[in-house]
C-alpha positions as CSV (number, residue, x, y, z in Angstrom):
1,X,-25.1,-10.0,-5.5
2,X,-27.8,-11.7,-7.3
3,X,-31.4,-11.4,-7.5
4,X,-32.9,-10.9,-4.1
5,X,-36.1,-13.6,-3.0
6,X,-39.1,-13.3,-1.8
7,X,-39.3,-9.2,-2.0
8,X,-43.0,-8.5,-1.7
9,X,-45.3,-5.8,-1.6
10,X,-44.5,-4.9,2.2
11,X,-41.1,-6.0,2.2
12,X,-38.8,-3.9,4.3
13,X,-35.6,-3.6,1.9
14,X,-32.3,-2.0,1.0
15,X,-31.6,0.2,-2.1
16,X,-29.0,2.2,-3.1
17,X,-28.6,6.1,-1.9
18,X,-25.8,8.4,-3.6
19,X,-25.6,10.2,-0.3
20,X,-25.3,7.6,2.4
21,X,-24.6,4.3,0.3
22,X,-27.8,2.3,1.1
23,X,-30.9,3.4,2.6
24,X,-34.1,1.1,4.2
25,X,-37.1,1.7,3.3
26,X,-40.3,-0.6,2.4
27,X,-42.1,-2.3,-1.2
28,X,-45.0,-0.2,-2.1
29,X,-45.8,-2.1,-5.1
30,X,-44.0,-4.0,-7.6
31,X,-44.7,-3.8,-11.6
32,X,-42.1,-6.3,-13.6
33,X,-39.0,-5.9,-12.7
34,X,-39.3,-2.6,-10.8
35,X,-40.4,-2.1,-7.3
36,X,-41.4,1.4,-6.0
37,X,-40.1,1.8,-2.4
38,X,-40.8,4.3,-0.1
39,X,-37.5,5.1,1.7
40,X,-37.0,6.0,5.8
41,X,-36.4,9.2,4.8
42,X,-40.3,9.6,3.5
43,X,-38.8,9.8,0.0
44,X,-40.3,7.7,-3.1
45,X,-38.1,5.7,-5.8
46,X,-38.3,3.4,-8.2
47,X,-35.6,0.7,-8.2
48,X,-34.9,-2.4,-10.2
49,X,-35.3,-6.1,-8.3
50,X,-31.9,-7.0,-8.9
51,X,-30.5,-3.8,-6.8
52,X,-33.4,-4.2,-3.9
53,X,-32.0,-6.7,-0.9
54,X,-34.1,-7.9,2.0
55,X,-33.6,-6.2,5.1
56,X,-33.4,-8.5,8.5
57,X,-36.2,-6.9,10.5
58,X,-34.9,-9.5,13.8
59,X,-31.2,-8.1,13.3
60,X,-30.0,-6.9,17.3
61,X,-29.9,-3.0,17.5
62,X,-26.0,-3.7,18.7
63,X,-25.5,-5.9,15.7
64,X,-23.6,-9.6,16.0
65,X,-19.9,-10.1,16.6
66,X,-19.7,-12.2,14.0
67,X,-21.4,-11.6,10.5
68,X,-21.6,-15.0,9.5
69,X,-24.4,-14.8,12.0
70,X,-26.5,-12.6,10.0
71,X,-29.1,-13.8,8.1
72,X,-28.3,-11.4,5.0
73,X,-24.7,-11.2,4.0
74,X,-25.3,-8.9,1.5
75,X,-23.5,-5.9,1.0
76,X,-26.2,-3.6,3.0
77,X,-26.8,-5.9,5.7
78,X,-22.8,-5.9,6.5
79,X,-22.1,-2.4,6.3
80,X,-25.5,-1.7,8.6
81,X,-23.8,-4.6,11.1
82,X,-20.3,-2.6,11.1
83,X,-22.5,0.7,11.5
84,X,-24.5,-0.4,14.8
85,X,-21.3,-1.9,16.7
86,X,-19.2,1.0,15.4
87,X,-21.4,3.3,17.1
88,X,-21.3,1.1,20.6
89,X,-17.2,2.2,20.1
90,X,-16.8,-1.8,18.7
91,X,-14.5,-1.5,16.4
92,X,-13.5,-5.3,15.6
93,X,-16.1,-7.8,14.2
94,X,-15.4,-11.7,12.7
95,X,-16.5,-13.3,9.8
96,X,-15.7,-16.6,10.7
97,X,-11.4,-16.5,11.0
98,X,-11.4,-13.0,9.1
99,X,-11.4,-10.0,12.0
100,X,-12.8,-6.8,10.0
101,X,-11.3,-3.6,11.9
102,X,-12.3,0.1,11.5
103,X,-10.2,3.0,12.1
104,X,-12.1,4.3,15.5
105,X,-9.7,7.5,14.9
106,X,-8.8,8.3,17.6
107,X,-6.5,6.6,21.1
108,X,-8.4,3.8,22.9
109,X,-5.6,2.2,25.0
110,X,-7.9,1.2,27.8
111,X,-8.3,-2.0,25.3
112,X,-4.5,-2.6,23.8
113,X,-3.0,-2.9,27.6
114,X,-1.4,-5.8,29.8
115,X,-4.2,-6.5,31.0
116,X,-6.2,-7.5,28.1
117,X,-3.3,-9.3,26.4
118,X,-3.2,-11.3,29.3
119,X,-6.9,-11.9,28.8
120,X,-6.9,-13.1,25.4
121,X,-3.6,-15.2,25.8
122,X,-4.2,-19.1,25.1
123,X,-8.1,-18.1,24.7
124,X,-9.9,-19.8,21.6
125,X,-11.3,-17.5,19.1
126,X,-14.7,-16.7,19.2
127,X,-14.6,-17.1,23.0
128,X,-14.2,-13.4,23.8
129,X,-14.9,-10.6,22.1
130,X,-13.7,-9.7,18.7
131,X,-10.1,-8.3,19.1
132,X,-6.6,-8.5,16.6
133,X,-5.3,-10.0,19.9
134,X,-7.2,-13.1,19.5
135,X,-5.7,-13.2,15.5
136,X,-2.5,-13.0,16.7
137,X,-3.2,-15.7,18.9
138,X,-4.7,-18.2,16.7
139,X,-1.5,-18.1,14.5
140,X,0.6,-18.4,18.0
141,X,-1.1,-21.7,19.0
142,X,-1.3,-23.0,15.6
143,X,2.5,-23.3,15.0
144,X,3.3,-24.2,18.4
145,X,0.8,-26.7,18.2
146,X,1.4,-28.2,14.9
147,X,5.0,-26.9,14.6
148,X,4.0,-25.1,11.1
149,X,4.9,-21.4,10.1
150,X,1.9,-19.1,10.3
151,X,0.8,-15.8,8.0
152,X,-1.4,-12.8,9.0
153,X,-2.5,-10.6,6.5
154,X,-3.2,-7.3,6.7
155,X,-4.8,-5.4,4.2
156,X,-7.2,-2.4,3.2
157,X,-7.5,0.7,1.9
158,X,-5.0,3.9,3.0
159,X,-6.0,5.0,6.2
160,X,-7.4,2.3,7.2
161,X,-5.1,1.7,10.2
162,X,-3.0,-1.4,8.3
163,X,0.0,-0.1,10.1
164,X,-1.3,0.4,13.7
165,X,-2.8,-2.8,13.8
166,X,0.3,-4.6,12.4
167,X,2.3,-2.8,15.8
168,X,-0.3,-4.3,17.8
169,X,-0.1,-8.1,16.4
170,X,3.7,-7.9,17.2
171,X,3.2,-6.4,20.4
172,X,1.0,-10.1,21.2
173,X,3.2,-12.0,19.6
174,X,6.2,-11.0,21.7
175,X,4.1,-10.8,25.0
176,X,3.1,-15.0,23.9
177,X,6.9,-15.3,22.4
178,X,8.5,-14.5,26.0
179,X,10.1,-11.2,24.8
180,X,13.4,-12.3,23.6
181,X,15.9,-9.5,24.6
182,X,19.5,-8.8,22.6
183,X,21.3,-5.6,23.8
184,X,18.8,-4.4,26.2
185,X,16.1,-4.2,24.1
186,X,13.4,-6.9,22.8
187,X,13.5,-7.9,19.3
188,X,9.8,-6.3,19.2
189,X,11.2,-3.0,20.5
190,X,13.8,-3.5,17.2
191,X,11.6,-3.7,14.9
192,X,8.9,-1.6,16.6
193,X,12.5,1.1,16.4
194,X,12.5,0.9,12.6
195,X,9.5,2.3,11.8
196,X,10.5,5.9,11.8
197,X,13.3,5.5,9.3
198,X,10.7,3.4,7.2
199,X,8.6,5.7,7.4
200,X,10.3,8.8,7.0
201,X,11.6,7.0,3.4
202,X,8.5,4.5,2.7
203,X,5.4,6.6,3.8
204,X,4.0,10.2,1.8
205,X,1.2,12.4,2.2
206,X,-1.7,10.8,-0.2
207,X,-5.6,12.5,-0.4
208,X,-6.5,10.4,2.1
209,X,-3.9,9.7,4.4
210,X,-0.9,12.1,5.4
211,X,1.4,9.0,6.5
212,X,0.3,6.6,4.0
213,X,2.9,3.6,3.7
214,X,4.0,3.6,-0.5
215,X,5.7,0.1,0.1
216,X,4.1,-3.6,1.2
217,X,5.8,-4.7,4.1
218,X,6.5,-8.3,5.7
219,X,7.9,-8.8,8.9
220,X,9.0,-12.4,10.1
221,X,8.9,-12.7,13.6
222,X,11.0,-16.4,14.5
223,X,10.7,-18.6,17.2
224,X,12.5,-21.3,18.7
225,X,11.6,-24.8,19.3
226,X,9.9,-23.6,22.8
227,X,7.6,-20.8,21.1
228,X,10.3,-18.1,22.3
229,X,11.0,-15.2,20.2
230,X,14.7,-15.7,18.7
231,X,14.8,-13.0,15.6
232,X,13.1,-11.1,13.0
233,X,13.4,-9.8,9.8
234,X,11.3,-7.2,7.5
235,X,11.1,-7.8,3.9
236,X,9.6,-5.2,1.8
237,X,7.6,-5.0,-1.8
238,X,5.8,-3.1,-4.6
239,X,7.9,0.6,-3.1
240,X,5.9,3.1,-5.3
241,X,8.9,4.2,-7.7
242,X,6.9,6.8,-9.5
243,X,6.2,8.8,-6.6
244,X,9.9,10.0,-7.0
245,X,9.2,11.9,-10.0
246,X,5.8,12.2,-10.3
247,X,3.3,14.2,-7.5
248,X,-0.4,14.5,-8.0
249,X,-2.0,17.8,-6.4
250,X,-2.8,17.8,-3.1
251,X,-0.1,14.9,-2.3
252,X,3.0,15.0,-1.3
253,X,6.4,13.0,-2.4
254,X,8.2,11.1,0.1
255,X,8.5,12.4,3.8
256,X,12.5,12.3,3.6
257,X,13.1,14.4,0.5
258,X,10.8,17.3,3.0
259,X,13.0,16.7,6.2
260,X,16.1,16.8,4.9
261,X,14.9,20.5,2.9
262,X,14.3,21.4,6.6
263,X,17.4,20.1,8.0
264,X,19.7,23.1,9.9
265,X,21.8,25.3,7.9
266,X,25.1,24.1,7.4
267,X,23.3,21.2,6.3
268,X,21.1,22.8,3.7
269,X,24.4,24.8,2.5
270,X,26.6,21.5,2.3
271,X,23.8,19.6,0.3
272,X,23.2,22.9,-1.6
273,X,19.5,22.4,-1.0
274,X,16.4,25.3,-0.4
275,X,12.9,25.7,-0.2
276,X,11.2,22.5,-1.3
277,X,9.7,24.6,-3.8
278,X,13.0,24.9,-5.9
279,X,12.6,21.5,-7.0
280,X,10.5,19.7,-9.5
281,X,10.0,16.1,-8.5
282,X,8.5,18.7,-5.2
283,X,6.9,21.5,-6.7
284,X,4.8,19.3,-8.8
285,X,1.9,19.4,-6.1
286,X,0.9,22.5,-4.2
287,X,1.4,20.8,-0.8
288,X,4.6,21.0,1.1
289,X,4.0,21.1,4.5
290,X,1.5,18.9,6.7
291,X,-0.5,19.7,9.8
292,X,0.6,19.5,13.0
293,X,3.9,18.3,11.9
294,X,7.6,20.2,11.9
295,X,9.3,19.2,9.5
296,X,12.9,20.4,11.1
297,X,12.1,18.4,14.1
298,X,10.9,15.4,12.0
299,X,14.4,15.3,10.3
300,X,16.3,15.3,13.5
301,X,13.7,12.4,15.4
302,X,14.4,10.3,11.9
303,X,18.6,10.8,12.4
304,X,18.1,9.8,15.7
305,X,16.1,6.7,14.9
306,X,18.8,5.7,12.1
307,X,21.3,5.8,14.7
308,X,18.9,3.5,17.4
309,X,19.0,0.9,14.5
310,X,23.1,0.6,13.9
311,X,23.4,3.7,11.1
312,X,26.3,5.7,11.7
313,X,27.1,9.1,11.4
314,X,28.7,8.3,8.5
315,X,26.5,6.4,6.6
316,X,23.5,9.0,7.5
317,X,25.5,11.5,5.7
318,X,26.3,9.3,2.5
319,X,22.0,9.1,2.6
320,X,21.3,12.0,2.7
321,X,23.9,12.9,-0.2
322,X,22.1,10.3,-2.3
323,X,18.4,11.9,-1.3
324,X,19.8,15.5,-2.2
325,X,21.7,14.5,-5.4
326,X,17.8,12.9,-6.4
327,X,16.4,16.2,-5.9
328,X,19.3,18.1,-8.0
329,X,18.8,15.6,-10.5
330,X,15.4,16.1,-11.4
331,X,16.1,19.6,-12.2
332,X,18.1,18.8,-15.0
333,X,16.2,20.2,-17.8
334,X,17.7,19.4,-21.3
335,X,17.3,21.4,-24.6
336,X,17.8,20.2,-28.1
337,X,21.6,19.3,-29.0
338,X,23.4,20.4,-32.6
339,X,23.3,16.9,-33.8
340,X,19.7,15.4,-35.2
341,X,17.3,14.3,-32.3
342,X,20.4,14.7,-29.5
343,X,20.3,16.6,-26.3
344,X,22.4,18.9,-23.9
345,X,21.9,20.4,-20.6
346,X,19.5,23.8,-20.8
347,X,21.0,25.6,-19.4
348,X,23.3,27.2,-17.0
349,X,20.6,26.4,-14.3
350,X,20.4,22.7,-15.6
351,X,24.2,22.9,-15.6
352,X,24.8,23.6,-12.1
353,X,22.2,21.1,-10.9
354,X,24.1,18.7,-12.8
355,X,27.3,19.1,-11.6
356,X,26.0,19.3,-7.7
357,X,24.5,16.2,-8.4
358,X,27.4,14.2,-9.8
359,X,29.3,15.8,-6.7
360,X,26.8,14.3,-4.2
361,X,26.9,11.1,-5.8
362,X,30.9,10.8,-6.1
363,X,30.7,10.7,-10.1
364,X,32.1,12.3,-12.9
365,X,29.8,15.1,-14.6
366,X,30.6,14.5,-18.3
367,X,30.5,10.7,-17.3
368,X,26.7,11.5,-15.8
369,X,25.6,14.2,-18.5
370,X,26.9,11.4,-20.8
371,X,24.3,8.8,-19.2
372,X,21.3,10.7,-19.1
373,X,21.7,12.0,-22.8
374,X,22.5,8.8,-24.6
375,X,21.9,5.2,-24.5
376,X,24.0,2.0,-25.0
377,X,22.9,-0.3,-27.1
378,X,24.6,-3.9,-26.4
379,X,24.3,-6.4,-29.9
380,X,26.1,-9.5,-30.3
381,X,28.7,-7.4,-32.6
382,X,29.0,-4.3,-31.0
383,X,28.3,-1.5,-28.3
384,X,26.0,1.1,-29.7
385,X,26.2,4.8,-28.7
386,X,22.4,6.6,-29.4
387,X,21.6,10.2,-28.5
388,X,18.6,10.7,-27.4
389,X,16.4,14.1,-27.4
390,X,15.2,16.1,-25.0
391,X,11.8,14.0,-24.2
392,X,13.6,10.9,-24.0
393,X,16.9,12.8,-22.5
394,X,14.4,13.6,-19.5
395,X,12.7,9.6,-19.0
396,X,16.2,8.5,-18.4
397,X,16.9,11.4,-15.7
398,X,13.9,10.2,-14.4
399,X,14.4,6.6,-14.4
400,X,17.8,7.3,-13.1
401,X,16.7,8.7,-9.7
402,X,13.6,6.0,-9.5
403,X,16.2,3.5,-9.8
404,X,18.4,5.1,-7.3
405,X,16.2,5.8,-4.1
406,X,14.5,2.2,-4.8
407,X,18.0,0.8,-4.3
408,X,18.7,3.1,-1.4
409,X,15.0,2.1,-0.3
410,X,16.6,-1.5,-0.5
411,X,20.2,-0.9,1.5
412,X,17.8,0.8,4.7
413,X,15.8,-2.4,4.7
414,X,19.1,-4.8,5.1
415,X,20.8,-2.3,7.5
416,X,17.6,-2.4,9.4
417,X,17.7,-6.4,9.6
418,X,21.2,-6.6,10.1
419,X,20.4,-4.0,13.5
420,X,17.7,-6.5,14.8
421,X,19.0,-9.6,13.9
422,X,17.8,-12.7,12.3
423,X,18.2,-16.3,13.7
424,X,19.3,-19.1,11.2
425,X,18.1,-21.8,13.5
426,X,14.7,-20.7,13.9
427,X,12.1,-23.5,13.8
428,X,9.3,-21.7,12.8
429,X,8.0,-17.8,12.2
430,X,4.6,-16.2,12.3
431,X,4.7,-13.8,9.0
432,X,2.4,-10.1,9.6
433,X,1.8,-8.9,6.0
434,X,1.1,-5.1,5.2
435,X,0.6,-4.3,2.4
436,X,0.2,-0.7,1.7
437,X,-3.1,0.9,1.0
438,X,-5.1,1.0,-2.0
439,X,-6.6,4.2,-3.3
440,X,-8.7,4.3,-6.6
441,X,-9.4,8.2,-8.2
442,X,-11.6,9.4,-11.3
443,X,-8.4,8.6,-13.3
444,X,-5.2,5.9,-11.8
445,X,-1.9,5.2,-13.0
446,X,-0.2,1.9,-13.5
447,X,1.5,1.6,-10.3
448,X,-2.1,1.9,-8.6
449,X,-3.4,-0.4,-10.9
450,X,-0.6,-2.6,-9.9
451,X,-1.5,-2.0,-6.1
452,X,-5.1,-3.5,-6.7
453,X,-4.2,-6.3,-8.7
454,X,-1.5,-7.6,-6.3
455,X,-4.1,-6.9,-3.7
456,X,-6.4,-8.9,-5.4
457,X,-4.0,-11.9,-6.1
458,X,-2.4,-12.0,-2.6
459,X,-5.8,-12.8,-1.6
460,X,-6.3,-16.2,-3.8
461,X,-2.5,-17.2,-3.6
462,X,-2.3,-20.4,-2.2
463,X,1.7,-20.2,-1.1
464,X,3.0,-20.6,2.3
465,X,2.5,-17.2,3.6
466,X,-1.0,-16.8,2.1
467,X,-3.0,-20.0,2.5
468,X,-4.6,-19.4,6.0
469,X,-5.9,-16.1,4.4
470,X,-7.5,-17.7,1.6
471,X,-8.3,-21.0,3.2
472,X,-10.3,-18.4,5.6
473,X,-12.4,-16.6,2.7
474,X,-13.0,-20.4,1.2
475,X,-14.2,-22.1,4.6
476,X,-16.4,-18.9,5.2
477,X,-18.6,-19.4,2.3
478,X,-18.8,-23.2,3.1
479,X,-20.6,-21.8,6.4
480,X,-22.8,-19.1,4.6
481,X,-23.9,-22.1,2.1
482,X,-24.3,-24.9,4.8
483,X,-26.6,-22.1,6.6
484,X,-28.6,-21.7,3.3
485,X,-28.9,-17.8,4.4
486,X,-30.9,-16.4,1.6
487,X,-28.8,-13.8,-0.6
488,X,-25.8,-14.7,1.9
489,X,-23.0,-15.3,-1.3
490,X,-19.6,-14.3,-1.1
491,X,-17.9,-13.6,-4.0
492,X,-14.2,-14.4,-4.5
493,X,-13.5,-12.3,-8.0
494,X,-9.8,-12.0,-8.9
495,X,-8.1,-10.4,-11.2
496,X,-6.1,-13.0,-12.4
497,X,-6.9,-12.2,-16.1
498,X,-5.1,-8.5,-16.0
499,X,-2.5,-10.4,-13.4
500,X,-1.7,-12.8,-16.3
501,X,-1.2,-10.1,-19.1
502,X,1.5,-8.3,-16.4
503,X,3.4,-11.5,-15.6
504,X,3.6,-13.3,-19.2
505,X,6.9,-13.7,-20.8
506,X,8.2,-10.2,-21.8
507,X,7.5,-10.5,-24.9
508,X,3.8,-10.7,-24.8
509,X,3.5,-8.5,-21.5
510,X,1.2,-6.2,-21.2
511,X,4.2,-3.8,-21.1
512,X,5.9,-5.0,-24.4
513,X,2.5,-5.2,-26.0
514,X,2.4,-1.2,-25.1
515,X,5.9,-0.2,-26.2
516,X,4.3,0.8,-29.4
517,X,1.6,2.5,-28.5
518,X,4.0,5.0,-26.0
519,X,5.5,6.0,-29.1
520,X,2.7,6.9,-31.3
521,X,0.7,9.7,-29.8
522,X,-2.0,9.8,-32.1
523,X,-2.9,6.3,-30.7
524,X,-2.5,7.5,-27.1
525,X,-5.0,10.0,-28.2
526,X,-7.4,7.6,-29.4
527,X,-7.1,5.4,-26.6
528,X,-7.0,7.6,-23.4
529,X,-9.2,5.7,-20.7
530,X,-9.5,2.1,-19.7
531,X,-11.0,0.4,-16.9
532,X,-9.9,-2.6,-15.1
533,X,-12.2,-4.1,-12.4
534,X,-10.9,-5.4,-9.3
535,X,-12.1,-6.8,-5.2
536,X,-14.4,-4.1,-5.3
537,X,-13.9,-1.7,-7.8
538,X,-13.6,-0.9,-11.0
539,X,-10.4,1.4,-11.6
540,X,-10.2,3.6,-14.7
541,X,-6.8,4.1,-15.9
542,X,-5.1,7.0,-17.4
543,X,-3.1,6.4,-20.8
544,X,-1.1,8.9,-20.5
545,X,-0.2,8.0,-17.0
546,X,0.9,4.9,-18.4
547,X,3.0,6.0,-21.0
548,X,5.2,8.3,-18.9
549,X,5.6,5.0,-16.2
550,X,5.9,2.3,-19.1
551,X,8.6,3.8,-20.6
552,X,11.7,4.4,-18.1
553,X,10.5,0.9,-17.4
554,X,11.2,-0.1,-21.5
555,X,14.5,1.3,-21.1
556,X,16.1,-0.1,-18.1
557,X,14.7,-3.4,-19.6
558,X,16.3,-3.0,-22.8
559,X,19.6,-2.0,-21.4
């Protein structure tokens, strides 16, 4: 945002509020580079130029459906448009090919039905309303058209509804696709089937969302030479690994390790489990239970939904094992050993969840004990053997179960398309990206810091899956600047500076450069907040939080 124009004495403007974001109100006089402004509210301020914008006094009560329309596209002047159709119960608004939803909250299926995808199907955007429908069918007609693959992205912060609209593009897709049907279902019902057991392992209780999705997720819908749907296939990214271990007050860990705590007796007593409070990588965060959901019932809706999507009996049982033997694992507290800086189990309470969870996971105890409280060291010459202490005895537990649920994360995923079924021969696909929710605090960790940047870069990439996205954000500021709104810029910040640092060779990473500094605390001290700015934000980062995700990291990499 840059210097507004032509503010005047008597100029109805926009300025900053701490309550309610921006506020109108008009010029009273101007003295340098100050302006005092008398707000709607019958409150006086002073405010600099540079943070006053012009306010459209000929904007329409209802707002436009499409804000490259407006004759501000400032910041205020957006939000004020999205305000005045929001209240109307419009919920979906273009700028130019970008559709801008917001969460309405609440059911609204008088707009989602048969009858309005049959509306919107073959339509041109821009001819009706604004609607994810007509996203979904731009992509449709462009690869049948030009016979090219197609990308939707899907992206904001958590809450925002990134999941539900992503149900809704495949729902259009497969009513313009022809509904492809393999064992009595569609191949959108498949997919549409794996979201409980995605969720019930991919999605946690965050401050702002109580089923927020912890992993990105891309699902390939394919088509056949005729525009008929012929398979699918979900890819997934960026799971949040440190949730595992590590649970901020009020927020919860993954929804599975909470079901299967609540799962019926005999299956509490054969996984040796309890209350959820028992266990640390739980009992880290006050919050155990959500609203309006049963936990018991939850567990026994997600077994079902495993066995919809080709899991057996058996296999369930060997996942839950693994989920259990995570939660034994990280209650393996370790003291200090007779030799110098070496490490045992603590005691007889460390010892039995040690044992339980070498049981559940089909392993020898001394073998595990033996893992988790030393390190191999692999030179050209010879194998190493190093004890560690109890500090770094307690990173490698850690890093141990990250490292397993990630993979069992993975093996879900690949059951999951194996279930629904991909076709080799497919000519083309239409690609719905969802990428999981950003969330920025007083103080973030890495893998939120990671969340923003790849937020960020996703939007500039120019690779198959990406380049309608950002050939969208490109051609819409070619269309503010040919209209010559005044103030209308649109600013395309990336942060491909901090990006660059994380992806360098591993020796000069960002993590590499920081292997140091985890192991001398009086720099850590020195150096405890930085900020990184992103989109929209600026994110300050903890060190500390880095430090304890940096280093399980170190040591898988050294190994």
């Amino acid at each position: 945002m840059g210097t507004p124009e032509n503010i005047i004495v008597g100029s109805h403007v926009w300025i900053e509020d701490p309550e309610v974001a921006w506020i109108d109100g008009q010029v009273l006089k101007i003295n340098g580079k100050d302006a005092e402004i008398e707000t709607s509210d019958g409150k006086k301020v002073v405010a600099n130029l540079s943070k006053i914008f012009p306010k459209d006094m000929e904007a329409l009560p209802g707002g436009v459906d499409d804000m490259t329309k407006l004759s501000y596209l400032h910041e205020p002047g957006v939000l004020q448009n999205l305000k005045a159709r929001y209240e109307l119960n419009k919920i979906y608004t273009y700028t130019g090919n970008v559709l801008i939803a917001i969460n309405p909250f609440q059911k609204l299926p008088h707009i989602y039905g048969a009858q309005m995808m049959q509306q919107y199907k073959g339509v041109p955007l821009g001819e009706l309303s604004p609607h994810v429908f007509a996203i979904a069918g731009v992509a449709y007609r462009a690869m049948v058209n030009e016979g090219k693959s197609n990308s939707i992205l899907v992206s904001g912060e958590s809450g925002a509804g990134k999941t539900e609209t992503t149900k809704l593009l495949m729902q259009f897709l497969a009513f313009l696709g022809g509904r492809a049907v393999t064992d009595g279902r569609t191949v959108e019902q498949q997919v549409l089937e794996s979201n409980p057991v995605l969720e019930a392992f991919g999605n946690a209780k965050t401050v702002r969302n109580n089923n927020s999705s912890r992993f990105g997720k891309f699902v390939e819908i394919q088509f056949d030479k005729s525009g008929r749907i012929s398979g699918a296939a979900i890819r997934t990214y960026l799971l949040e690994r440190s949730r595992v271990c590590q649970v901020n007050d009020p927020e919860r860990n993954y929804h599975c390790f909470y079901l299967l705590c609540a799962a019926p007796q005999e299956e509490i007593e054969k996984y040796k489990l309890g209350n959820p409070k028992l266990f640390h990588y739980l009992n880290q965060s006050q919050c155990y239970e959500l609203a309006d959901v049963n936990d018991a019932h939850e567990y026994l809706a997600t077994c079902r939904a495993m066995g919809i999507v080709g899991i057996s009996k058996k296999d369930q049982e060997a996942i839950f094992r693994v989920v259990a033997a995570i939660l034994h694992l990280g209650n393996i507290d370790f003291a200090k050993g007779k030799e110098i800086d070496s490490s045992i189990p603590k005691d007889d309470k460390a010892k039995f969840h040690l044992k339980t969870a070498a049981e559940l996971l089909r392993c020898d105890a001394d073998a595990l004990e033996d893992a988790l409280c030393k390190r191999l060291m692999i030179t050209p010459e010879e194998v190493i053997k190093r004890s560690l202490d109890p500090g770094s005895a307690t990173v490698s537990r850690d890093g141990l179960a990250k490292t397993i649920y990630s993979r069992l994360f993975d093996w879900l995923v690949d059951k999951i398309n194996k279930s629904i079924g991909q076709d080799p021969n497919s000519k083309c696909l239409i690609g719905v990206l969802d990428i999981y929710g950003f969330e920025s605090f007083k103080l973030n960790s890495l893998s939120c810091s990671a969340v923003l940047s790849s937020s960020a870069l996703i939007s500039q990439m120019k690779s198959c899956s990406n380049t309608s996205i950002s050939t969208c954000s490109k051609r819409n500021k070619k269309n503010i600047q040919r209209s010559r709104s005044i103030g209308a810029t649109l600013n395309l910040r990336t942060t491909k500076m901090f990006w660059t640092l994380l992806k360098r060779n591993p020796e000069e990473s960002l993590l590499f450069s920081m292997k140091h500094a985890c192991f001398q605390s009086q720099h850590m001290k020195r150096l405890q907040t930085s900020f990184i700015k992103h989109l929209s934000i600026t994110s300050a980062l903890l060190s500390q939080n880095f430090r304890k995700q940096i280093l399980p990291l170190l040591i898988m990499l050294e190994r």
